[in-house]
C-alpha positions, 0 to 999 in steps of 0.5 A: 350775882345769885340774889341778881339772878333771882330777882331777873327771874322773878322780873320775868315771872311779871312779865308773864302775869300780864300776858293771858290775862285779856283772852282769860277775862274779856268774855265777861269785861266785853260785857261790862264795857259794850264791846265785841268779842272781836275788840280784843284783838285790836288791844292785842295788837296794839300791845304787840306794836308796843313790845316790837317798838320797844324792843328795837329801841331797848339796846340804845335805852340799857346803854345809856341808862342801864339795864336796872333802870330800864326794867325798874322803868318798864314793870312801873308802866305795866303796872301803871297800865294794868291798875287802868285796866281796873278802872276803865268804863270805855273800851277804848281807853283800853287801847290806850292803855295797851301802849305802855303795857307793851311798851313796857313789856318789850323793854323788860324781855329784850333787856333781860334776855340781853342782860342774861345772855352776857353775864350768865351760863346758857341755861339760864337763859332756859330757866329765865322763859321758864319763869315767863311760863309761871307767870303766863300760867298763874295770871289766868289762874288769879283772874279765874280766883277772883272771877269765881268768888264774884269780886269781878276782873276789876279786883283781877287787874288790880291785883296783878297791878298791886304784883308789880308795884311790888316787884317795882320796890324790890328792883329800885331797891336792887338798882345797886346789884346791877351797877355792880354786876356791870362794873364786875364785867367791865373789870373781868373783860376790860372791853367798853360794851357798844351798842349794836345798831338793829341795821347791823344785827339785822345783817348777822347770819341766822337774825333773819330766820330768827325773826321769822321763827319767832313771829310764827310762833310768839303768842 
């Protein structure tokens, strides 16, 4: 599953592209698009409900319909999302926007992270947030690129957005690798997989601690 492993950590890649990119480019889209400085932490927001939303609903979602089309579903509305950022002359839309950019987001990291923490070793799991680290590094670095050669953050977005329409391609092309991993488990462990409902996992030793962990230090 090695090929299968590589393609996860390219999908977390994306996951990060998207990520630094509003605080990187909003001093200079406020302006285009007449709105405060401060207007950015209502998109902010709004991607944020979308990730916690749809993370709470991804166990019931990659049961039914499986990891591969979940993540293949979700960068597709990244994508979607971005190339809207593109094009947009309205602030607001911006916030509508935001829904299936977090959305979409939530539902790629919670079923990878699962994905990963049944059918690899640990350190993946390491190398797996690492990835996000390259994408959430490089998504400034090619909006500063096309900011410094004056093509504008409208070319940044849709560039980002072309990144995951590709990864799109290759994961709906990939769709196979994950129906075969999830039959090799099944045959290795001869247990059906049942979805754990958030009441009773919330109820685990140490979730809580987890949860607040994570909402000091999540970005």
């Amino acid at each position: 599953m090695l090929l299968l492993l590589a393609i996860i950590y390219l999908a977390f890649i994306s996951l990060g592209l998207p990520d630094s990119l509003l605080g990187s480019s909003w001093p200079i889209m406020r302006g285009a698009l007449d709105a405060s400085l401060e207007f950015a932490g209502v998109i902010s927001i709004v991607v944020s409900a979308g990730t916690v939303v749809s993370s709470l609903l991804s166990t019931r979602l990659t049961h039914y319909f499986g990891t591969g089309k979940v993540v293949a579903v979700s960068v597709l509305m990244t994508a979607i999302a971005l190339f809207g950022f593109s094009l947009t002359y309205n602030a607001w839309l911006l916030v509508l926007l935001a829904v299936p950019l977090g959305l979409g987001a939530g539902a790629v990291d919670a079923a990878l992270n699962n994905f990963v923490a049944i059918n690899y070793k640990a350190k993946h799991m390491n190398y797996l947030h690492s990835f996000w680290g390259v994408g959430a590094t490089a998504g400034p670095l090619i909006m500063a690129l096309y900011l410094s050669q004056q093509q504008g953050w409208r070319d940044g977005y849709a560039s980002i957005s072309y990144i995951q329409f590709a990864l799109v391609a290759v994961l709906l092309l990939a769709l196979p690798l994950w129906r075969r991993a999830t039959s090799e488990k099944l045959a290795a462990s001869g247990e059906q997989h049942t979805p754990l409902s958030n009441a009773t996992a919330f109820k685990m030793k140490g979730v809580k601690l987890q949860l607040l962990t994570f909402f000091v230090i999540a970005p």
